[in-house]
C-alpha positions as a Python dict, from the first residue, in 0.01 Angstrom:
ca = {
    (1, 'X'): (0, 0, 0),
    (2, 'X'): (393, -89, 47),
    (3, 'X'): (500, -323, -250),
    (4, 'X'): (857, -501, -243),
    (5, 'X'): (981, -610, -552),
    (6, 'X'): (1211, -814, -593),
    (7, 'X'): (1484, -777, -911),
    (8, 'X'): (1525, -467, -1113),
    (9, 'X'): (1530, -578, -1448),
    (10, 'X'): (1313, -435, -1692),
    (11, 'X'): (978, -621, -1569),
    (12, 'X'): (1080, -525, -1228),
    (13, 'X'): (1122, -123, -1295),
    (14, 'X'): (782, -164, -1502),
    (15, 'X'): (609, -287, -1201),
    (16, 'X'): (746, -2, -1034),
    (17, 'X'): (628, 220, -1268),
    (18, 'X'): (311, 96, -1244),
    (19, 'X'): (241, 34, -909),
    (20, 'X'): (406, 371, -835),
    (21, 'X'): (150, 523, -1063),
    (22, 'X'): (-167, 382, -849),
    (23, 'X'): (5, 528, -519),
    (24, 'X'): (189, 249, -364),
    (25, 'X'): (506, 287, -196),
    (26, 'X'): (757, 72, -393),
    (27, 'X'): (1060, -82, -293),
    (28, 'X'): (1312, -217, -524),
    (29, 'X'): (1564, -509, -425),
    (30, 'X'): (1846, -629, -614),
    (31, 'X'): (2169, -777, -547),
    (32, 'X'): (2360, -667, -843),
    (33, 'X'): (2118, -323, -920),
    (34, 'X'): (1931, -187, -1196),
    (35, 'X'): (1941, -431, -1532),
    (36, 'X'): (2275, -656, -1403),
    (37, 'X'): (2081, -956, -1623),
    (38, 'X'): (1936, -1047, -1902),
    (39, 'X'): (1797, -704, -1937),
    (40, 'X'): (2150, -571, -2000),
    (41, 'X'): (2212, -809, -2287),
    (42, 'X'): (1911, -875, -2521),
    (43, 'X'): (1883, -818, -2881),
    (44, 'X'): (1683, -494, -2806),
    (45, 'X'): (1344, -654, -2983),
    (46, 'X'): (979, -593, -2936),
    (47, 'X'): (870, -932, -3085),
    (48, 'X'): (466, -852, -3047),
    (49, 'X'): (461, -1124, -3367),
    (50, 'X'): (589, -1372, -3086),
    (51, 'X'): (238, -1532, -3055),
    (52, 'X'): (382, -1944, -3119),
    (53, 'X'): (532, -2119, -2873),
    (54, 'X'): (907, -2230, -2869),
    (55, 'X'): (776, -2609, -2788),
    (56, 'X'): (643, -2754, -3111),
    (57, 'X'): (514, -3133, -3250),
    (58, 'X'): (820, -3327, -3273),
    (59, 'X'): (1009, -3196, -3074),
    (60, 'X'): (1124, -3603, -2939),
    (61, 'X'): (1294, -3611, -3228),
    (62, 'X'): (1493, -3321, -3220),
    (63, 'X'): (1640, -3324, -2861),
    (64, 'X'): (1925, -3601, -2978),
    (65, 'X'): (2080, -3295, -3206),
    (66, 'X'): (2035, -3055, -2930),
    (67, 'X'): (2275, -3282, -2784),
    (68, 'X'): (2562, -3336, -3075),
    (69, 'X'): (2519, -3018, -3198),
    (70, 'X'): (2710, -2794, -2936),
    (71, 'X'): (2670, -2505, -3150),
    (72, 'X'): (2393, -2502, -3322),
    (73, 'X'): (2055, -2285, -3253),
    (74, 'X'): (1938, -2491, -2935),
    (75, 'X'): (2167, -2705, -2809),
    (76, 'X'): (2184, -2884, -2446),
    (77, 'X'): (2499, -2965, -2225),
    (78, 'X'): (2537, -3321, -2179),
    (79, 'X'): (2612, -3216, -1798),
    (80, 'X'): (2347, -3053, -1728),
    (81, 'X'): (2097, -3292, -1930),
    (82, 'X'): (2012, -3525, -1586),
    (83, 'X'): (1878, -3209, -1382),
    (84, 'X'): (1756, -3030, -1716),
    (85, 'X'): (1543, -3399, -1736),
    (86, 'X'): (1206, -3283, -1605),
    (87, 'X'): (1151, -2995, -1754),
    (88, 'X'): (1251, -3088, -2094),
    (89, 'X'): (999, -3364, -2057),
    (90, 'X'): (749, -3077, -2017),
    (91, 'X'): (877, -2933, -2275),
    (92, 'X'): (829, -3182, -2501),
    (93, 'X'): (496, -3264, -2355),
    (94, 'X'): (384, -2883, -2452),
    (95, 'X'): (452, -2940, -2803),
    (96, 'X'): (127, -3146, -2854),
    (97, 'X'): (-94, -3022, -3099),
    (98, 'X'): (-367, -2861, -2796),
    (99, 'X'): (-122, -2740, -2560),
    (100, 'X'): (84, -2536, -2850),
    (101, 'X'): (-246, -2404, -2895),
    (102, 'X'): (-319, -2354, -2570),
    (103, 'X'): (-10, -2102, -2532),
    (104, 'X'): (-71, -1931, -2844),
    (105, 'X'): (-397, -1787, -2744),
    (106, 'X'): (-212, -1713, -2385),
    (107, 'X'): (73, -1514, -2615),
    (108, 'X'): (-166, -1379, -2829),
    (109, 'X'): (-374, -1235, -2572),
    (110, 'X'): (-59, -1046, -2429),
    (111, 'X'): (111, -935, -2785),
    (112, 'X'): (-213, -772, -2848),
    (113, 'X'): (-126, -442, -2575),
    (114, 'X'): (228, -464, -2567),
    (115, 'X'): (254, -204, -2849),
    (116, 'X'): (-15, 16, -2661),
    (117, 'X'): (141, -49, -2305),
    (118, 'X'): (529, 61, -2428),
    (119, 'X'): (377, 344, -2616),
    (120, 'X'): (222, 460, -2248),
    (121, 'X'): (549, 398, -2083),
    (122, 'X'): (783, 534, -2309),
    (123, 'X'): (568, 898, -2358),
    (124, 'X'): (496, 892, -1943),
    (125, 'X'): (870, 826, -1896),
    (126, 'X'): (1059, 1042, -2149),
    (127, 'X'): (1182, 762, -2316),
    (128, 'X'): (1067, 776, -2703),
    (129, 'X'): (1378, 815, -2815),
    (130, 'X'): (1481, 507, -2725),
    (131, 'X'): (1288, 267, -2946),
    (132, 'X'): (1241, 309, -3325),
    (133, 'X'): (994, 201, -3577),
    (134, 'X'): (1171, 81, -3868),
    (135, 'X'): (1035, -296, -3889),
    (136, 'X'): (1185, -619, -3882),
    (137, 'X'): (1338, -865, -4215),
    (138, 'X'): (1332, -1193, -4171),
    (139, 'X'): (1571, -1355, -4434),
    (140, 'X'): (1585, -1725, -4546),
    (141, 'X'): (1872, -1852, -4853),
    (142, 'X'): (1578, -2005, -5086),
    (143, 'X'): (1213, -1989, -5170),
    (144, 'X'): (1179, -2316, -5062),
    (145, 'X'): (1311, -2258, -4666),
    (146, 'X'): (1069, -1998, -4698),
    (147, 'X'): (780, -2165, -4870),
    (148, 'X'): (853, -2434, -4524),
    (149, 'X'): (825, -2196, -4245),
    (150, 'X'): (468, -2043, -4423),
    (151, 'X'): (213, -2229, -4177),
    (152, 'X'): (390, -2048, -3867),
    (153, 'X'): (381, -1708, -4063),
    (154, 'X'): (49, -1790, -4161),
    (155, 'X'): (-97, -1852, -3814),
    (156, 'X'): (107, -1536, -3712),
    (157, 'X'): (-128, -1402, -3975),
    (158, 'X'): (-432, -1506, -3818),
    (159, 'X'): (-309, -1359, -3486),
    (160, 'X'): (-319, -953, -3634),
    (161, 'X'): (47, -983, -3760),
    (162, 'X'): (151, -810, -4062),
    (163, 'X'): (391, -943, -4290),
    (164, 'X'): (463, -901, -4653),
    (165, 'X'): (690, -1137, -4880),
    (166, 'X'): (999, -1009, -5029),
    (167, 'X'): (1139, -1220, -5315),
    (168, 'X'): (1506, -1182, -5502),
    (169, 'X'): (1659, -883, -5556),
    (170, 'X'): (1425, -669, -5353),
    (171, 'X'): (1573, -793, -5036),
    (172, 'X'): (1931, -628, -5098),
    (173, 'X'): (1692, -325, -5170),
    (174, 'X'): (1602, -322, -4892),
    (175, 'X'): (1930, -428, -4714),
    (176, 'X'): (2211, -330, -4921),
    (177, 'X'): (2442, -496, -4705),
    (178, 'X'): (2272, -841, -4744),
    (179, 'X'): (2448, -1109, -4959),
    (180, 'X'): (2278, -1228, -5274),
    (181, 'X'): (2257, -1578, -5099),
    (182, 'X'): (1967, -1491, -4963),
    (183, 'X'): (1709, -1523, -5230),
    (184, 'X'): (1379, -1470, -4998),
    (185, 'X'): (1245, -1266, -4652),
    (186, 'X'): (945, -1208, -4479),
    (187, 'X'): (922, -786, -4391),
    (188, 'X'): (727, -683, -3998),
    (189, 'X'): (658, -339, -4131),
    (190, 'X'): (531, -237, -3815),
    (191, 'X'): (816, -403, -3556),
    (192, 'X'): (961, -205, -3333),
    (193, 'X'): (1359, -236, -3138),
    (194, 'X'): (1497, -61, -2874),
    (195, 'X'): (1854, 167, -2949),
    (196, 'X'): (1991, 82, -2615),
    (197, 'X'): (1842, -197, -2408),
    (198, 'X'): (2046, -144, -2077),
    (199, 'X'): (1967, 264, -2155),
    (200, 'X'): (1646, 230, -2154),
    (201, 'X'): (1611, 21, -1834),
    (202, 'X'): (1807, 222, -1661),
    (203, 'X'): (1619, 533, -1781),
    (204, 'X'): (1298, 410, -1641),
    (205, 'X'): (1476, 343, -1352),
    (206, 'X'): (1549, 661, -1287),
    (207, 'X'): (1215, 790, -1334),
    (208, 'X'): (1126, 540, -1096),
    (209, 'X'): (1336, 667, -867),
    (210, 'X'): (1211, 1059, -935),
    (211, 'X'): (857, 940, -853),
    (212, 'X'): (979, 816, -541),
    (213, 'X'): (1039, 480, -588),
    (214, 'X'): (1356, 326, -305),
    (215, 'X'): (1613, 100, -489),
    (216, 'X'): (1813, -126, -279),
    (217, 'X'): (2113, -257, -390),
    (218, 'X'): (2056, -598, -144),
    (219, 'X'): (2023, -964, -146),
    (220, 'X'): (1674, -1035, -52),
    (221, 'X'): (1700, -1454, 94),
    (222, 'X'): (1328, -1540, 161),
    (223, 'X'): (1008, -1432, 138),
    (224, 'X'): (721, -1574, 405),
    (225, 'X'): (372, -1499, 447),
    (226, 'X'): (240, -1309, 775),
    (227, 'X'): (-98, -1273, 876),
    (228, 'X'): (-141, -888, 750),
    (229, 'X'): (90, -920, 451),
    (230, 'X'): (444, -1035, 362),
    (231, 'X'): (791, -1060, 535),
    (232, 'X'): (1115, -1025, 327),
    (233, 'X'): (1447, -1184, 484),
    (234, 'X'): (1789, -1053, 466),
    (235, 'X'): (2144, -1158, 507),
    (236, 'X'): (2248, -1161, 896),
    (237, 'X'): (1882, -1235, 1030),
    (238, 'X'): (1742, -869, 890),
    (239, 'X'): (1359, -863, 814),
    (240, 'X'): (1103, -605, 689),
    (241, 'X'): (713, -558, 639),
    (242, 'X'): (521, -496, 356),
    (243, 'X'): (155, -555, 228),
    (244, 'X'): (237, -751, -91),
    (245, 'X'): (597, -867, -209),
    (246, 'X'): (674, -936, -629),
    (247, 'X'): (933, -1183, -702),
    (248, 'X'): (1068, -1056, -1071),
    (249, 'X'): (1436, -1215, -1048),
    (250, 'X'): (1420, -1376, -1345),
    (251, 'X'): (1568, -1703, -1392),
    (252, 'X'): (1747, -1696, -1032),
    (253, 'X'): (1362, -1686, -916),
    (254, 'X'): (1304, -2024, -740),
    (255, 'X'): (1543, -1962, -503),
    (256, 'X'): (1242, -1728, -313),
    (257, 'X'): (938, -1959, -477),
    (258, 'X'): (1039, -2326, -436),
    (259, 'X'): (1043, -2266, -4),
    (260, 'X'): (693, -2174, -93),
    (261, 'X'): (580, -2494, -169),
    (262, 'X'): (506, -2403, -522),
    (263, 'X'): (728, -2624, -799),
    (264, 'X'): (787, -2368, -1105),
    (265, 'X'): (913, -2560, -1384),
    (266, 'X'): (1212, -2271, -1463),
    (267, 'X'): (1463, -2350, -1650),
    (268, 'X'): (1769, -2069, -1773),
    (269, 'X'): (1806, -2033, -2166),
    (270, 'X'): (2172, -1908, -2193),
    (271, 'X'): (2162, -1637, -2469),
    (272, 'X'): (2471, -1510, -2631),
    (273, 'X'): (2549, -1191, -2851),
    (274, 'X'): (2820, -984, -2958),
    (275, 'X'): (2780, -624, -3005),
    (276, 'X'): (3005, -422, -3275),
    (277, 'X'): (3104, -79, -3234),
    (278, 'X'): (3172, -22, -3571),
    (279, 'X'): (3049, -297, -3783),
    (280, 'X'): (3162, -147, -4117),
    (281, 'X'): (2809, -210, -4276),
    (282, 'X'): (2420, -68, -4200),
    (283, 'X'): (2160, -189, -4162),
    (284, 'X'): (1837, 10, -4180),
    (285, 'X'): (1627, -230, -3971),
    (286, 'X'): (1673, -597, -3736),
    (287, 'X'): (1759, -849, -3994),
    (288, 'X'): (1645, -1224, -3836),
    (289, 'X'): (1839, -1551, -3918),
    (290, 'X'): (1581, -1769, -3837),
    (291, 'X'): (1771, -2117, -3933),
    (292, 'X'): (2039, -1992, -3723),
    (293, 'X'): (1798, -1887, -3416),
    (294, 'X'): (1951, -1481, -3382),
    (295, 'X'): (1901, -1151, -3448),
    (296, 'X'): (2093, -854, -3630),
    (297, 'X'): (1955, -540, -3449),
    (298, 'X'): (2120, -171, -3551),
    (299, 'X'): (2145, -4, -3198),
    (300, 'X'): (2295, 337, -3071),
    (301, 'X'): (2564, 107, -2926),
    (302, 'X'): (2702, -40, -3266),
    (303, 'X'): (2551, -313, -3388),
    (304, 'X'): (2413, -632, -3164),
    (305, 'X'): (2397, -992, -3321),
    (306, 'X'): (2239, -1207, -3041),
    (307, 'X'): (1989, -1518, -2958),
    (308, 'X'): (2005, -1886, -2979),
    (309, 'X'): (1932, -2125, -2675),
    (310, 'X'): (2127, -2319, -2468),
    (311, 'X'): (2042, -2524, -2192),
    (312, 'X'): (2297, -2544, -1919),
    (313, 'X'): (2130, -2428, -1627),
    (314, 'X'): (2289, -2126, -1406),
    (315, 'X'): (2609, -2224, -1266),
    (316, 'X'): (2828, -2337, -1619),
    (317, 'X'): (3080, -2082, -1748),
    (318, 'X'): (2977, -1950, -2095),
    (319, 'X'): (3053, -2163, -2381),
    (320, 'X'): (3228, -1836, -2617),
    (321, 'X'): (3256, -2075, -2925),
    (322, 'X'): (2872, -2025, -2974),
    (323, 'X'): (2916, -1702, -3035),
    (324, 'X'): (3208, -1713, -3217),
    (325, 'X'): (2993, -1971, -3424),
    (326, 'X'): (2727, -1668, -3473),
    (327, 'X'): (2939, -1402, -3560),
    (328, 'X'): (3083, -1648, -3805),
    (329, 'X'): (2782, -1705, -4000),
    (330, 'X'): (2673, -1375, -3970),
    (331, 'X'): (2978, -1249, -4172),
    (332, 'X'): (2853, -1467, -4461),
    (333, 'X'): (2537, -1331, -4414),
    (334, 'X'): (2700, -966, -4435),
    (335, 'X'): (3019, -982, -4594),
    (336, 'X'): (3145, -675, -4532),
    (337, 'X'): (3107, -699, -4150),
    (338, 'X'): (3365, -582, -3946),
    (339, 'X'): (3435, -821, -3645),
    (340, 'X'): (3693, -554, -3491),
    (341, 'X'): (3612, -472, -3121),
    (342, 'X'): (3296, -721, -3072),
    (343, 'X'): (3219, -785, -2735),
    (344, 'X'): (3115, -1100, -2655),
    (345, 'X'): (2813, -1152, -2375),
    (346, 'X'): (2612, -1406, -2209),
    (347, 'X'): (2292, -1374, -2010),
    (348, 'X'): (2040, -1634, -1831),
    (349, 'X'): (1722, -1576, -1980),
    (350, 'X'): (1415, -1738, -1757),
    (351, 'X'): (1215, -2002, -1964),
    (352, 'X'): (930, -2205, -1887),
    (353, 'X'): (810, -2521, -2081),
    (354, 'X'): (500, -2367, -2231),
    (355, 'X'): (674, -2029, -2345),
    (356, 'X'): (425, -1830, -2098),
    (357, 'X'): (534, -1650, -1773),
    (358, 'X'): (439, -1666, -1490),
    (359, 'X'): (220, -1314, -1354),
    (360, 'X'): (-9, -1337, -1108),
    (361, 'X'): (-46, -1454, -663),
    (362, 'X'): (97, -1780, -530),
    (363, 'X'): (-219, -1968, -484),
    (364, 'X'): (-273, -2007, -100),
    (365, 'X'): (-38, -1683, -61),
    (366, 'X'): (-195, -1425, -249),
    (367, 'X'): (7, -1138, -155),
    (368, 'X'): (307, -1289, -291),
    (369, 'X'): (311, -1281, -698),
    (370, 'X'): (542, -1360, -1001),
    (371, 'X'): (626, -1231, -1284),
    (372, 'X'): (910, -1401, -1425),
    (373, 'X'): (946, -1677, -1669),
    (374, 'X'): (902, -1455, -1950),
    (375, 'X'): (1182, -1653, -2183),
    (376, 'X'): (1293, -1449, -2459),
    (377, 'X'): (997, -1209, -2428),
    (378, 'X'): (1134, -1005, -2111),
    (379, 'X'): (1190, -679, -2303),
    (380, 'X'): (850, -735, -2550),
    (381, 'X'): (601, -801, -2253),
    (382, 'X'): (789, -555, -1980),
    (383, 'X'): (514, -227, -1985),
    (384, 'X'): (225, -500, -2030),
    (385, 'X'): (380, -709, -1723),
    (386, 'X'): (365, -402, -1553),
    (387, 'X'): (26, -323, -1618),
    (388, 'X'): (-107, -651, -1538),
    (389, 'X'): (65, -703, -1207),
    (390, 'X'): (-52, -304, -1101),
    (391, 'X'): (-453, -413, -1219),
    (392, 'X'): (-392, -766, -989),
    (393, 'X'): (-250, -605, -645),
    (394, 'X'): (-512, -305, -638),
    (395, 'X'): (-811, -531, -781),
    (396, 'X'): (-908, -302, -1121),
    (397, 'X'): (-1060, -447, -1426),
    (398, 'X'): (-835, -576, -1694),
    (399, 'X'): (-848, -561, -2052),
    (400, 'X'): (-606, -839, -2054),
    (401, 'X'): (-695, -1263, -2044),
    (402, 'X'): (-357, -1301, -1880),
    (403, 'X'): (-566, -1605, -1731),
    (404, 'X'): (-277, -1847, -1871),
    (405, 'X'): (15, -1689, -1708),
    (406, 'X'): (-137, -1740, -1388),
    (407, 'X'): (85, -1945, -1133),
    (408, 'X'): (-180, -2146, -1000),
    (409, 'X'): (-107, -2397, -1316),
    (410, 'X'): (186, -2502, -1170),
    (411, 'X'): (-19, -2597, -825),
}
């Protein structure tokens, strides 16, 4: 079996991995290389609580701030807004009562392995050193901003999540660094982050390669069906056989699906972060903001404050202000954070209206699949991706109801 994929980001090398595993030849394209997107960048999480979709009731209301606030935790260019129309009216539309439900049983179904899955990886790979277990606080300023986000926590809850309430003065014990105007926090005991998110994709990438995986540092134009399997097209008229072809390029993905005939709804949230060398404070564990939409995360590389949305499609340069905006507040969430040396980044993260990615065949093209659209879950659902795309190409029985990732919703 000769698989092409198609991007080597961190789903990408996973389906290697796993394809690899079951025998196939694997073939790795990418224009830029190993992890040159959003799997470079991210704020190093494995969010397996991460079972509610980002499209909520309400959400009408809220799109008029999106637009005035430039910086806040979702906002939307105004240029960008008339091509940005159709999916955000999907995206709104997914916020009804049934359809958030609908995508938190998909999510659910996937954050239930992804611990399992990246335990597999990381021991088969070498790689254990790169993520640590020290849990996750989420931090709000009052009781009350608490007490307001407890029916999401609670049907976390419901979904196998543990969390535990931590009230007052036990959050600086557990945070020393945290200021005392933040009065309440929710603790993940059992999250887990990665030290080096660019490290550790391009470690499995180079187990990847050991096993005998080819990476090709080349623009891959079009994919096309042929009677025994698929074509990929090249640059300058080049062209090359295999029996099944995985498009994992992220948000830069429709360029190879939309001459399909299949209409993804894909949209690029622009993610920012800034990572400190020396930050001047610690942190023992990820510290969320979640009014202000990022992450803290303690890393190998210093220490990364990242997330927030913004909709502005792929071509608009970044907008640095937004994170100048987020390291702003989170000095007055750590006051004795050291700004010296940050390095600013943005990356194009792949998001589809529902919060659910796309894995699985083209319908009418089987031997052509996805696996992109993963959103802000690239790094958490990367091993189970992996697994999930191996158990579909060589026809084995999954444990998995990835049922409501498949593609075939979109035909």
């Amino acid at each position: 079996m000769r698989v092409a994929i198609i991007g080597a980001g961190i789903i990408g090398v996973n389906a290697a991995l796993a394809l690899r595993a079951q025998g196939a030849e694997v073939t790795l394209y990418d224009r830029e290389g190993v992890a040159a997107g959003a799997s470079r960048g991210n704020a190093g999480i494995f969010a397996d609580y991460a079972v509610l979709p980002e499209a909520r009731p309400n959400m009408r209301r809220q799109v008029p701030w999106m637009l005035l606030d430039r910086n806040g935790p979702l906002s939307i260019r105004l240029r960008h807004l008339p091509k940005l129309f159709p999916w955000l009216k999907e995206f709104i539309r997914e916020g009804q009562p049934e359809r958030v439900e609908r995508s938190t049983q998909g999510l659910s179904a996937l954050m239930r392995h992804v611990r399992s899955d990246w335990d597999r990886v990381l021991r088969e790979n070498d790689a254990e050193d790169l993520r640590v277990a020290r849990g996750a606080l989420h931090v709000y300023r009052t009781r009350r901003a608490l007490h307001a986000a407890l029916c999401d926590w609670q049907v976390m809850g419901e979904h196998g999540v543990a969390y535990t309430p931590v009230m007052g003065s036990a959050l600086q014990e557990l945070e020393p660094a945290l200021s005392t105007d933040y009065q309440a926090g929710m603790l993940l005991p059992d999250l887990t982050h990665a030290l080096d998110p660019l490290g550790l994709t391009e470690r499995l990438a180079e187990k990847a390669r050991a096993r005998g995986c080819e990476f090709r540092q080349t623009e891959v134009s079009a994919i096309s069906s042929t009677e025994t399997g698929v074509c990929l097209h090249f640059p300058g008229a080049g062209t090359r056989q295999f029996d099944r072809a995985v498009v994992a390029c992220g948000a830069h993905s429709n360029k190879l699906v939309r001459p399909l005939g299949l209409r993804v709804p894909l949209e690029s949230e622009r993610g920012y972060n800034v990572t400190l060398p020396e930050p001047g404070v610690t942190l023992n564990r990820p510290v969320c903001v979640p009014d202000r939409g990022y992450y803290m995360t303690p890393m190998s590389i210093g220490l990364r404050i990242g997330g927030r949305v913004e909709l502005g499609g792929l071509q608009a340069q970044p907008r640095w202000t937004r994170a100048e905006v987020m390291l702003r507040h989170a000095r007055s969430v750590l006051p004795g954070l050291e700004p010296k040396g940050a390095k600013p980044w943005m990356g194009h993260r792949p998001s589809l209206p529902d919060t659910l990615p796309a894995i699985g065949p083209v319908p009418g093209q089987e031997r052509i699949l996805l696996a992109f659209g993963h959103g802000h879950l690239g790094l958490t659902l990367a091993a189970t991706t992996g697994r999930l795309l191996s158990e579909m190409i060589f026809g084995t029985t999954s444990e998995t109801d990835a049922s409501a990732c498949l593609p075939s919703r979109f035909a």
